[in-house]
Every structure is written in C-alpha cells, then in structure tokens.
PyMOL commands that place a pseudoatom at each C-alpha (Angstrom):
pseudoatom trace, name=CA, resn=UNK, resi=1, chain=A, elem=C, hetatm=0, pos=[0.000, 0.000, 0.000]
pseudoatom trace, name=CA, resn=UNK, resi=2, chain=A, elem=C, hetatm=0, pos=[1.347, 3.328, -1.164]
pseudoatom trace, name=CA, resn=UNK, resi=3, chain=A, elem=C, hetatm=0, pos=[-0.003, 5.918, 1.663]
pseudoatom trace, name=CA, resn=UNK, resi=4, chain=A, elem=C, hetatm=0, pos=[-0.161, 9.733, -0.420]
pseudoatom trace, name=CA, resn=UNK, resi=5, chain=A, elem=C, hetatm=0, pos=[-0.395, 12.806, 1.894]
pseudoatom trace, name=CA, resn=UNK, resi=6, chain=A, elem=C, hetatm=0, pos=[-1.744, 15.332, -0.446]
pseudoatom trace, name=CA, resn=UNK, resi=7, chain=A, elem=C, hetatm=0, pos=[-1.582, 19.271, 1.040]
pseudoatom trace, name=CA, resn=UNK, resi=8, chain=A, elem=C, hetatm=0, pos=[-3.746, 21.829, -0.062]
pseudoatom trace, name=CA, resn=UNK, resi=9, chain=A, elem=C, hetatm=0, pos=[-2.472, 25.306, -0.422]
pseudoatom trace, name=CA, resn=UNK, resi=10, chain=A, elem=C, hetatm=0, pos=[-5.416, 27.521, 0.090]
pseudoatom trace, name=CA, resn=UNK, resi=11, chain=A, elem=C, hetatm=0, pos=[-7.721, 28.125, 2.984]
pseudoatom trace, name=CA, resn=UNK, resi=12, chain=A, elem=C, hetatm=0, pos=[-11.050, 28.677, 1.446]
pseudoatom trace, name=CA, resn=UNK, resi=13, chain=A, elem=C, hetatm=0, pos=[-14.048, 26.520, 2.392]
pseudoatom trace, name=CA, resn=UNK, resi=14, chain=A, elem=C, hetatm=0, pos=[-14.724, 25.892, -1.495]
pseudoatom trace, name=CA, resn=UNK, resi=15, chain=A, elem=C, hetatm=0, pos=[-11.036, 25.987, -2.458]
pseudoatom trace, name=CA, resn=UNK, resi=16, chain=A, elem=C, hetatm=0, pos=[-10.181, 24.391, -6.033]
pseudoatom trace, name=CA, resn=UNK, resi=17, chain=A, elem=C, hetatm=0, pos=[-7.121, 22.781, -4.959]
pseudoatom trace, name=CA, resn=UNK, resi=18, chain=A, elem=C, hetatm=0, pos=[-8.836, 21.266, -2.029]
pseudoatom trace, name=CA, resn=UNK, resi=19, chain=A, elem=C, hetatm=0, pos=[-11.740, 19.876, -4.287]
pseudoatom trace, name=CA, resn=UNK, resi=20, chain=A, elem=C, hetatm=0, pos=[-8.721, 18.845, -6.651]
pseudoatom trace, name=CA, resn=UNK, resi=21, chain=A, elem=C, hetatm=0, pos=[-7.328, 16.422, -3.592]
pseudoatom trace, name=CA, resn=UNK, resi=22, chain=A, elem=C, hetatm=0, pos=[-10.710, 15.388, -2.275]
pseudoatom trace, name=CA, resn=UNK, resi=23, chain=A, elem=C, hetatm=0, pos=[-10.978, 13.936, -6.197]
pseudoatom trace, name=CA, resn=UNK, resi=24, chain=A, elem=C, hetatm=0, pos=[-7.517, 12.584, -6.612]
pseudoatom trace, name=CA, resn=UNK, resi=25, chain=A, elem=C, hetatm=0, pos=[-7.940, 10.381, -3.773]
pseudoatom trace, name=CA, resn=UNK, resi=26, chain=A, elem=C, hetatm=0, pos=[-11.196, 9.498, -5.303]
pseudoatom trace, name=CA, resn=UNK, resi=27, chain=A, elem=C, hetatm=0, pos=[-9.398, 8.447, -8.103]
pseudoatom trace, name=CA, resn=UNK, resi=28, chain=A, elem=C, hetatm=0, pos=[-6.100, 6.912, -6.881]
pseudoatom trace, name=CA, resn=UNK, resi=29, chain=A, elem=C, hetatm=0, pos=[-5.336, 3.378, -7.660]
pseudoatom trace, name=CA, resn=UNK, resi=30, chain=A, elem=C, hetatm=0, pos=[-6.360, 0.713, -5.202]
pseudoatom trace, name=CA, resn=UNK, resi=31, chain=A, elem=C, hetatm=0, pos=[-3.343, 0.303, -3.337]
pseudoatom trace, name=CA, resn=UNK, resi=32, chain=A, elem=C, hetatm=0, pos=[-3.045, 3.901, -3.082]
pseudoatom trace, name=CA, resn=UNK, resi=33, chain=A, elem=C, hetatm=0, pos=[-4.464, 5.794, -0.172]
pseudoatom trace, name=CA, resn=UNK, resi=34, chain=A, elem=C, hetatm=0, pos=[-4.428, 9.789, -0.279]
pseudoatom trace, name=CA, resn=UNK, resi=35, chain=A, elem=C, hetatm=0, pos=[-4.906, 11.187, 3.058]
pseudoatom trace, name=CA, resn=UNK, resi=36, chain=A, elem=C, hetatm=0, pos=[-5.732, 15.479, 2.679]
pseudoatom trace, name=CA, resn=UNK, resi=37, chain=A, elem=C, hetatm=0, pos=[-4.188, 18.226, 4.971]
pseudoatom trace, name=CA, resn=UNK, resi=38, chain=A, elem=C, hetatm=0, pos=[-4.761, 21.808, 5.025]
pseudoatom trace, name=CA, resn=UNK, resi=39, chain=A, elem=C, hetatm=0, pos=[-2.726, 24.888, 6.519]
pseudoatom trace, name=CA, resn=UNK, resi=40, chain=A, elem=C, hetatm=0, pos=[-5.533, 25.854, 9.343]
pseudoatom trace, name=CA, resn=UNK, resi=41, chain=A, elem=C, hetatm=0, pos=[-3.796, 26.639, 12.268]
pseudoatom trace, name=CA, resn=UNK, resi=42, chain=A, elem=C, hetatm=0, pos=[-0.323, 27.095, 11.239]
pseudoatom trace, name=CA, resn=UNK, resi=43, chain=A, elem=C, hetatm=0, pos=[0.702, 30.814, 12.252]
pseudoatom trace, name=CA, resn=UNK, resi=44, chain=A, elem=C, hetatm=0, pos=[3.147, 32.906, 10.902]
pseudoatom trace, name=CA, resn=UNK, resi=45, chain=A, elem=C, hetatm=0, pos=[6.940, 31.563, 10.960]
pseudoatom trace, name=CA, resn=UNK, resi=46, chain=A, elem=C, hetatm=0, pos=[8.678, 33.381, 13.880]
pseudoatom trace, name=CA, resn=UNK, resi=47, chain=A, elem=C, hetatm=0, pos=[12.134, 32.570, 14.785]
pseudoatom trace, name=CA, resn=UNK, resi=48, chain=A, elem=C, hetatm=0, pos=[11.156, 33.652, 18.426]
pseudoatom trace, name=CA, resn=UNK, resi=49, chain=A, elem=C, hetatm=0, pos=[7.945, 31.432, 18.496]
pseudoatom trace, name=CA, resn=UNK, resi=50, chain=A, elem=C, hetatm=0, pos=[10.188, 28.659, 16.825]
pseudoatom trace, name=CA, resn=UNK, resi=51, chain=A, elem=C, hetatm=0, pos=[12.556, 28.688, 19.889]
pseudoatom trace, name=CA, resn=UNK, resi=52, chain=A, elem=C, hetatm=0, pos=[9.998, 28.253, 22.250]
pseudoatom trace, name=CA, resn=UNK, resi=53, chain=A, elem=C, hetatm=0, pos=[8.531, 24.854, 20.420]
pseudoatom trace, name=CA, resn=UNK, resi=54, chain=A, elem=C, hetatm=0, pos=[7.405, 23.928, 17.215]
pseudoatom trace, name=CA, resn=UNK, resi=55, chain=A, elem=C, hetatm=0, pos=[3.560, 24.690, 17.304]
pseudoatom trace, name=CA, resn=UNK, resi=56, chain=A, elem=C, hetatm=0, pos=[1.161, 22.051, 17.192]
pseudoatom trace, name=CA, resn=UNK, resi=57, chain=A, elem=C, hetatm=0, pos=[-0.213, 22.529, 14.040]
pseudoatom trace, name=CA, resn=UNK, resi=58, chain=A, elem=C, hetatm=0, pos=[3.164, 22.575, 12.294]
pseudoatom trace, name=CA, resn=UNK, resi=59, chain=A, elem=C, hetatm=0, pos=[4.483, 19.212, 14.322]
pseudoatom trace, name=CA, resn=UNK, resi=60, chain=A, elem=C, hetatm=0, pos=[0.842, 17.473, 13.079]
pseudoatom trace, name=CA, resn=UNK, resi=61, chain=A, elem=C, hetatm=0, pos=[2.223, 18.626, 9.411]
pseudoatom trace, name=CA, resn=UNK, resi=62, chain=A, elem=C, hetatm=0, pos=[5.464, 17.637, 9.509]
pseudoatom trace, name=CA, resn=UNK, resi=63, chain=A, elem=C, hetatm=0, pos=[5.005, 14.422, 11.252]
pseudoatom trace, name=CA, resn=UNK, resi=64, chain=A, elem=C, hetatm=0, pos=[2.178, 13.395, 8.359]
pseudoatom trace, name=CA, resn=UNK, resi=65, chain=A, elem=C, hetatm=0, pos=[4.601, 14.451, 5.577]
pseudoatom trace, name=CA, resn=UNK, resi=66, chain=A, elem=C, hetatm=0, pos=[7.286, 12.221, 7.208]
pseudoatom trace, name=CA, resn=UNK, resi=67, chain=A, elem=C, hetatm=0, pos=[5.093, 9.551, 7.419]
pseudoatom trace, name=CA, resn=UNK, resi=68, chain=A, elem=C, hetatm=0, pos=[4.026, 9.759, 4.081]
pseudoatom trace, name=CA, resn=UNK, resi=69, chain=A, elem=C, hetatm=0, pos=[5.584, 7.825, 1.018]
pseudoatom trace, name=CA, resn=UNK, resi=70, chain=A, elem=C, hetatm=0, pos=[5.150, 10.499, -1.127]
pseudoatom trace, name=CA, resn=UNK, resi=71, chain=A, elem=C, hetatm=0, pos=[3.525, 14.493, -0.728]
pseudoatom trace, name=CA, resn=UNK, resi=72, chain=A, elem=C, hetatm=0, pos=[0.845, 16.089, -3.439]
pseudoatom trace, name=CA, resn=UNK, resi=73, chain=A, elem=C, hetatm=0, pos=[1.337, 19.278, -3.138]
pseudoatom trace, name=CA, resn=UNK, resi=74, chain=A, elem=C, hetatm=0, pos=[-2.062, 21.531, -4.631]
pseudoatom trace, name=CA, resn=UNK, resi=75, chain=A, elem=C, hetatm=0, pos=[-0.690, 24.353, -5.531]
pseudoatom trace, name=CA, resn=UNK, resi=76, chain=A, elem=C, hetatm=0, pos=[-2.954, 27.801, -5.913]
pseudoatom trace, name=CA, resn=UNK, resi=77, chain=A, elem=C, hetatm=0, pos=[-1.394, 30.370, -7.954]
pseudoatom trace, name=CA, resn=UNK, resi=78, chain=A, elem=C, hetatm=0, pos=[-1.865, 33.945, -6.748]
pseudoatom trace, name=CA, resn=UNK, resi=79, chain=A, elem=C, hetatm=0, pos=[-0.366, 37.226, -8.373]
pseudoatom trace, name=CA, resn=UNK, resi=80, chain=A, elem=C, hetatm=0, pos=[1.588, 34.957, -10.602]
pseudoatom trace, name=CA, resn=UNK, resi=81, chain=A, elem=C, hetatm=0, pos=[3.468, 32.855, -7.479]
pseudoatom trace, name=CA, resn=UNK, resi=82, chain=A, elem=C, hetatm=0, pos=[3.417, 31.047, -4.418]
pseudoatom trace, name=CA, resn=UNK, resi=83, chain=A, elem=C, hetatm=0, pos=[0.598, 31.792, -1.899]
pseudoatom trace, name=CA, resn=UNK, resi=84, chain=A, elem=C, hetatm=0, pos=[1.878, 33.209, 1.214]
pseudoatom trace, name=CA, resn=UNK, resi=85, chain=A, elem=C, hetatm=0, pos=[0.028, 30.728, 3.029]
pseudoatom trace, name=CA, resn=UNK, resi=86, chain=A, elem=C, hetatm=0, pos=[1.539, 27.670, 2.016]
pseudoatom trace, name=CA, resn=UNK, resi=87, chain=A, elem=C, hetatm=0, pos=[4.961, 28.496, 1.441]
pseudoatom trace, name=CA, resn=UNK, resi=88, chain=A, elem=C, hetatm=0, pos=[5.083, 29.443, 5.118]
pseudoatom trace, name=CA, resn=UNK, resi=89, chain=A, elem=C, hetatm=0, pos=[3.321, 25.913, 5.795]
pseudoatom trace, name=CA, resn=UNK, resi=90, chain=A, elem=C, hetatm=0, pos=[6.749, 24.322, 3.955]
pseudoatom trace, name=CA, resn=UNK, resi=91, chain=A, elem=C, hetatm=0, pos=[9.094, 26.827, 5.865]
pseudoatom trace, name=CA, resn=UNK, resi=92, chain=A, elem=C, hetatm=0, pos=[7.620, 25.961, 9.345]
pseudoatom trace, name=CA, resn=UNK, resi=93, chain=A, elem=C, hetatm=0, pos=[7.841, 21.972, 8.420]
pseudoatom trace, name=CA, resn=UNK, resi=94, chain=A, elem=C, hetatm=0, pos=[11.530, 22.923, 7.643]
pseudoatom trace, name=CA, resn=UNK, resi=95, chain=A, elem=C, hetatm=0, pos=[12.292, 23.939, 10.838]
pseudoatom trace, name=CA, resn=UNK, resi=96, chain=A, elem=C, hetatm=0, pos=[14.850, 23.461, 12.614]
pseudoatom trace, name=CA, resn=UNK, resi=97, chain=A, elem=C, hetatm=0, pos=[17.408, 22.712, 9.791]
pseudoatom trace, name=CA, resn=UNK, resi=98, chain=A, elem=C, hetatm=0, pos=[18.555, 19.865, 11.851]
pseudoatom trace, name=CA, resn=UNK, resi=99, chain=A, elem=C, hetatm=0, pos=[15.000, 17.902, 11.059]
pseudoatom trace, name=CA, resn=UNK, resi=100, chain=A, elem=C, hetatm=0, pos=[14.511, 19.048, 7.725]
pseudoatom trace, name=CA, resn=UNK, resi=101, chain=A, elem=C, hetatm=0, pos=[15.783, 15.881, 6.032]
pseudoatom trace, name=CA, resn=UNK, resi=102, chain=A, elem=C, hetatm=0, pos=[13.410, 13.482, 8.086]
pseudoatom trace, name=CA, resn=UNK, resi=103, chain=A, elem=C, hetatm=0, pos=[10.854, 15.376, 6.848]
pseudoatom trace, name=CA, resn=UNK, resi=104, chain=A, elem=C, hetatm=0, pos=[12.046, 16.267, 2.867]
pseudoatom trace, name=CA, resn=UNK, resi=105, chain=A, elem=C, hetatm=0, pos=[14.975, 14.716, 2.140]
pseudoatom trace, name=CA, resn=UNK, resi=106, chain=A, elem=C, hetatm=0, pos=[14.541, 12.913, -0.683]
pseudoatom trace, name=CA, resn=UNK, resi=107, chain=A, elem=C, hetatm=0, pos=[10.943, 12.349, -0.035]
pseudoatom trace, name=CA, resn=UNK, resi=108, chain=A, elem=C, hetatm=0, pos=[8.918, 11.847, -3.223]
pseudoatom trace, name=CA, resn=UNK, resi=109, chain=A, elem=C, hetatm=0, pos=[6.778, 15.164, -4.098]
pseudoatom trace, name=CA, resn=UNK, resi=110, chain=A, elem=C, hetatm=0, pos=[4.020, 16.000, -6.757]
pseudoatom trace, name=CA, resn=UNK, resi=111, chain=A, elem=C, hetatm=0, pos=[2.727, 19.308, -8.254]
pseudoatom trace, name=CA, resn=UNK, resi=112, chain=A, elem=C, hetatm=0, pos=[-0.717, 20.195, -9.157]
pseudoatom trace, name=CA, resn=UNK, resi=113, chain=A, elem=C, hetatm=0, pos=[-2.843, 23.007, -9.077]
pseudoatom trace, name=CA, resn=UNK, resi=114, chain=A, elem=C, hetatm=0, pos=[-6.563, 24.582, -9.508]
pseudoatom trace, name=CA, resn=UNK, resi=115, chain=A, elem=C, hetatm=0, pos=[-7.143, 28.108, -10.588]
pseudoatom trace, name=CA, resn=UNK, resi=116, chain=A, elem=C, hetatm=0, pos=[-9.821, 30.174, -12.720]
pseudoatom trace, name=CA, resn=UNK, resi=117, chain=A, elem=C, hetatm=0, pos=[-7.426, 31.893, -14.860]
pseudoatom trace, name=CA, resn=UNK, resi=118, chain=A, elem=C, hetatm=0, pos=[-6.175, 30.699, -18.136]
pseudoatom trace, name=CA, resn=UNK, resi=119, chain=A, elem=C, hetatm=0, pos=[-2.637, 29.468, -17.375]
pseudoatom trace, name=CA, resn=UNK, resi=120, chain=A, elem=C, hetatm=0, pos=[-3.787, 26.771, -14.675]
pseudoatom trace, name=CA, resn=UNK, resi=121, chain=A, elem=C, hetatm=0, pos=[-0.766, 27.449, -12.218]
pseudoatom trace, name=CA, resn=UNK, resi=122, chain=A, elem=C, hetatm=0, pos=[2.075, 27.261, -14.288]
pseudoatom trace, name=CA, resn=UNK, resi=123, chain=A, elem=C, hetatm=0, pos=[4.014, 29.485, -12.670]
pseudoatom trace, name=CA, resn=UNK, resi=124, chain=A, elem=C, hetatm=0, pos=[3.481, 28.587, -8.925]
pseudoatom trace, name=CA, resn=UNK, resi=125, chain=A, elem=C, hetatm=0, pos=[4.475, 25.094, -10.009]
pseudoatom trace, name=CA, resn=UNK, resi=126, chain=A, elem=C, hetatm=0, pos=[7.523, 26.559, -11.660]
pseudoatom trace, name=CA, resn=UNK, resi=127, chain=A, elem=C, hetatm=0, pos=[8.134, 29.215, -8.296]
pseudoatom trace, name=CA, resn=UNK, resi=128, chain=A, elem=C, hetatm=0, pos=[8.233, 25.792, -6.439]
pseudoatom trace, name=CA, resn=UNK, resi=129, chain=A, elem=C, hetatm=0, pos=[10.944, 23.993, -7.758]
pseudoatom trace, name=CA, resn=UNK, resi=130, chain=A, elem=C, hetatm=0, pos=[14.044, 26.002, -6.309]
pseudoatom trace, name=CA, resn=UNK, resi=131, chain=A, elem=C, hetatm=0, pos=[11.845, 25.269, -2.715]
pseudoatom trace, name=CA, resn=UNK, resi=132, chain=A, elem=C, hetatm=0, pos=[11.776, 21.710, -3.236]
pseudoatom trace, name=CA, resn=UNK, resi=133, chain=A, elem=C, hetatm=0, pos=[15.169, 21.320, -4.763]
pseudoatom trace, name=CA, resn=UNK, resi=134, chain=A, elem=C, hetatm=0, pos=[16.415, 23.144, -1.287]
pseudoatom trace, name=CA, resn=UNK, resi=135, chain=A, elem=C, hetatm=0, pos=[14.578, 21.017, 0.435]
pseudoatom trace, name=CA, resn=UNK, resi=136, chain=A, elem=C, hetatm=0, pos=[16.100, 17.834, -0.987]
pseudoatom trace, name=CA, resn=UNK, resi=137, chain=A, elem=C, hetatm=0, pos=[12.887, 16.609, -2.080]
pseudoatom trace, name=CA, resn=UNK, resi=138, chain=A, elem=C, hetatm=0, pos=[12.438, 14.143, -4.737]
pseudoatom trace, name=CA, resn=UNK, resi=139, chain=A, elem=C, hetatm=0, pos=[10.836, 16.054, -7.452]
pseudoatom trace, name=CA, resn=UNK, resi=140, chain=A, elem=C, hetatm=0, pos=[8.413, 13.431, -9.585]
pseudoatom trace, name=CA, resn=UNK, resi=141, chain=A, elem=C, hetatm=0, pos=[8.453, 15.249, -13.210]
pseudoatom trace, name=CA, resn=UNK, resi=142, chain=A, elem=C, hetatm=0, pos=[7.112, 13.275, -15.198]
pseudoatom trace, name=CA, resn=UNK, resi=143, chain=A, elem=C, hetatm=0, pos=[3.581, 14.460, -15.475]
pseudoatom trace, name=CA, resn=UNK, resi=144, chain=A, elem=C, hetatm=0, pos=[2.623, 17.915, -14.399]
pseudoatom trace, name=CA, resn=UNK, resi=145, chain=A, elem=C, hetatm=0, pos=[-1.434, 18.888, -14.020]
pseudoatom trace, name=CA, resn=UNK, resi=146, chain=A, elem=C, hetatm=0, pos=[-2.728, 22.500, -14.220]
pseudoatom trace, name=CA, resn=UNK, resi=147, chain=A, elem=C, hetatm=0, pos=[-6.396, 23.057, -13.830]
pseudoatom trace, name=CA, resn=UNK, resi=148, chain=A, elem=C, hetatm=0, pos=[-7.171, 26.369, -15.672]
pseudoatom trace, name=CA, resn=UNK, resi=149, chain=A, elem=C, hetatm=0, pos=[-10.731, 27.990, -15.826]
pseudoatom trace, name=CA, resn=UNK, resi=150, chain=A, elem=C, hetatm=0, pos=[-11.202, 25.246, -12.711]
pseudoatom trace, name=CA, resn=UNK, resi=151, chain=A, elem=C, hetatm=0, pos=[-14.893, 27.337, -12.590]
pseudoatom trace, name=CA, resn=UNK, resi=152, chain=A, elem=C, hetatm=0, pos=[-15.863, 25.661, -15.361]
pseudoatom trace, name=CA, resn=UNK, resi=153, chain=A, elem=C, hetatm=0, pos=[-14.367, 22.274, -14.335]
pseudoatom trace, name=CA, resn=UNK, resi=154, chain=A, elem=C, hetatm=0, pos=[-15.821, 21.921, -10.528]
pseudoatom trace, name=CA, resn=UNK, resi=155, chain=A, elem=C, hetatm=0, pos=[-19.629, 21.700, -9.906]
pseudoatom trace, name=CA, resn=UNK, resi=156, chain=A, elem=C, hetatm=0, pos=[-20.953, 23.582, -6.665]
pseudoatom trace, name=CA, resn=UNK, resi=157, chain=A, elem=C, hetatm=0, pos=[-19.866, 20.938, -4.109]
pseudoatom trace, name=CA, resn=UNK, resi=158, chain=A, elem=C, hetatm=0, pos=[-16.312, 20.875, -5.428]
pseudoatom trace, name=CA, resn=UNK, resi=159, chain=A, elem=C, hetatm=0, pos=[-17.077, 17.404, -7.687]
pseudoatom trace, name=CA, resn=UNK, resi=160, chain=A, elem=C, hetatm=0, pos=[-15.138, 17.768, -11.202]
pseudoatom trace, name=CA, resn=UNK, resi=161, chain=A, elem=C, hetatm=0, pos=[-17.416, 17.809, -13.834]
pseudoatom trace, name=CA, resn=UNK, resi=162, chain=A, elem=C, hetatm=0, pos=[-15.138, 17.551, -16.874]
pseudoatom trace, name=CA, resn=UNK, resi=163, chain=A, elem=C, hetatm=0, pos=[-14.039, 14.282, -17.702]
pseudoatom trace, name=CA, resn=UNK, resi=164, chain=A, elem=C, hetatm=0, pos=[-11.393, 14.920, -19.486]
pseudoatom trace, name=CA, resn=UNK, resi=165, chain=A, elem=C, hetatm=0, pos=[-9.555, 16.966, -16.223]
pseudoatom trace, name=CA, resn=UNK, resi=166, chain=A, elem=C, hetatm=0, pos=[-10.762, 13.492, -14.294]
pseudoatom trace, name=CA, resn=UNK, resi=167, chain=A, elem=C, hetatm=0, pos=[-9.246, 11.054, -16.805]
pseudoatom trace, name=CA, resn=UNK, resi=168, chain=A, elem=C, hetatm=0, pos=[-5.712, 13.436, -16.839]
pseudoatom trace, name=CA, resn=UNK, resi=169, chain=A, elem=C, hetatm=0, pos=[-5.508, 13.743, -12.392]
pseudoatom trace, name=CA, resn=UNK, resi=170, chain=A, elem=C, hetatm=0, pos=[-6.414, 9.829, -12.655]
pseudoatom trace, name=CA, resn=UNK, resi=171, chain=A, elem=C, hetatm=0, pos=[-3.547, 9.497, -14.946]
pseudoatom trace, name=CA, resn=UNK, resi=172, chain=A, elem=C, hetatm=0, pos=[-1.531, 11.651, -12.699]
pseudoatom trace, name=CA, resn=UNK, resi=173, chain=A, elem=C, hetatm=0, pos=[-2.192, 9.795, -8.884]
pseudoatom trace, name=CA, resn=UNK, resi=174, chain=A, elem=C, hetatm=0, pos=[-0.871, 6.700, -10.549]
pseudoatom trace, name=CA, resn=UNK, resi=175, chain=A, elem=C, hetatm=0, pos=[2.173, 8.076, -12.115]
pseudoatom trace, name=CA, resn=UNK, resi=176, chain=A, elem=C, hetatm=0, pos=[3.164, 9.434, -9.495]
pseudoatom trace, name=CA, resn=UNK, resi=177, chain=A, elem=C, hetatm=0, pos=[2.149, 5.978, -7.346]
pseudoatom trace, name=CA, resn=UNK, resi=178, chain=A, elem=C, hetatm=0, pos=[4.330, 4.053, -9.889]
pseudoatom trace, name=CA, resn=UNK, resi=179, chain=A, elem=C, hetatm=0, pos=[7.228, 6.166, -9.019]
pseudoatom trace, name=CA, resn=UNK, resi=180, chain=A, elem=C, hetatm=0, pos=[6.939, 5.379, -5.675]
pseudoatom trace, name=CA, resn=UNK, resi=181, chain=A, elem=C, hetatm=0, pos=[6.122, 1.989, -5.989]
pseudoatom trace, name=CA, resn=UNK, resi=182, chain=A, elem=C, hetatm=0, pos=[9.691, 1.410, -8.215]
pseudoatom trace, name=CA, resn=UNK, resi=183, chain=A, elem=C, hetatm=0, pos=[11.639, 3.381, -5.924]
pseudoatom trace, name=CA, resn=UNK, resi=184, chain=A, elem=C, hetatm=0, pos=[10.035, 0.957, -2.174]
pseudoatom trace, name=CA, resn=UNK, resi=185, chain=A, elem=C, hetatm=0, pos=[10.839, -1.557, -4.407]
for i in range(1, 185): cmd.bond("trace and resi %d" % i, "trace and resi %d" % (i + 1))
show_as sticks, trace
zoom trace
C-alpha cells in the first residue's frame, strides 16, 4: 500500500485545490491511499515562536509528511506565485534545519494546481521547484497537471465535472504511485 499525503495550499471553504485532492484520492489506484491536509492553524513563521517549540499545528504537518511515502502538493497560484500561506506551511515543516531531512529529504513530491485563470498554475508550479530542490525533495516530473478555468471544471460541491480533467488527475495519482512503488521496491 502506497499511503499519499496530499496538502492543499489555500484556505477557502470551497477551495479548487482542495476539491482537486478530495478527487484525486477518489481516483487513486487501489493500493493507493491519499490522506488530505490543510494549513488551518499554522501561524506565521517566527524565529522567536520557533525557539519556544514547534507549534502544534506545524508538528501534526510535519510528522504526516514524514510519514508519508510520497507528498501532493495543490498548488494555488496567486499574483503569478506562491501563496503566502503555504509556502510558510513548507518553511515551518523545515524547521529546525537539523529535522529538515526526516521530513524532505529525498521524499517523493508532486505538483498540481486549480485556478480560474487561463494558465492553470504554471508558474506557482515553476516558483516551487528552487523550494523543493532546497529542500532535498524528490521532485516526480514526469507528469505535471494544471487546472485552468477550474470554474468551469468543478460543480458547486467541489465534484469535477469535466471528464477529461478526471481522466488526466487519474492518470496523474498513478504516475506518481508508480514512481513510488519502483523506488520501495
């Protein structure tokens, strides 16, 4: 069994990216489970909170991302980048330096992303490669998935309606499962 942790990047109640995990794990092969995360809780990074403990929130992340045989990140794009949100989310679960490979290093990771504009998030994806690379994660590039006009592709309760954007994240989870499976192996 191949056990996915997939983190979603936004905090909205009818998020895209969130809807996008909640349907990859849906989709995922059968010896694939996807278990979903989001950033609620995690504050701000401050050194000064950092040396008096890790905060709860931030151990729960790392410690499912470490127990995880490979991380789906779902990417938002906003103002062309990274949101603020979730790159703090990956610079808390950094810290300190000294646990940062347990948690990353060479830990299998996946791109994908939801977003009503016309580029999907192209350029998130792209701002998150020096992170990862830092990071020493194990980039899987194989396959990359960008949801664009994702307001035409979701139905009100988040459920993709386009079966075309179904068939290609289908396609996706078990690339990205193979990978995984070849490297356990």
């Amino acid at each position: 069994m191949i056990r996915l942790l997939g983190i979603s990047g936004s905090l909205r109640r009818g998020s895209y990216n969130t809807a996008l995990l909640r349907a990859a794990a849906e989709l995922a092969p059968d010896d694939v489970t996807l278990e979903t995360h989001t950033l609620h809780g995690i504050p701000l990074y401050d050194g000064d909170a950092e040396a008096e403990g890790v905060p709860e929130p931030v151990a729960a992340l790392k410690e499912a991302i470490a127990a995880a045989d490979g991380v789906l990140l779902a990417t938002p794009e906003y103002n062309n980048g990274i949101p603020g949100v979730f790159k703090n989310a990956i610079d808390w679960a950094s810290r300190p330096p000294a646990d940062s490979a347990r948690v990353f290093g060479c830990r299998p990771f996946a791109l994908i992303g939801a977003s009503p504009g016309g580029f999907g998030t192209l350029l998130a994806q792209n701002h998150w490669l020096p992170v990862l690379r830092t990071l020493g994660a194990n980039l899987w590039t194989e396959g990359r998935l960008m949801v664009s006009r994702a307001g035409t592709v979701f139905d009100g309760e988040g459920a993709i309606t386009d079966q075309k954007v179904r068939e290609q994240l289908q396609a996706f989870v078990a690339g990205f499962a193979a990978m995984i499976a070849r490297t356990k192996g």
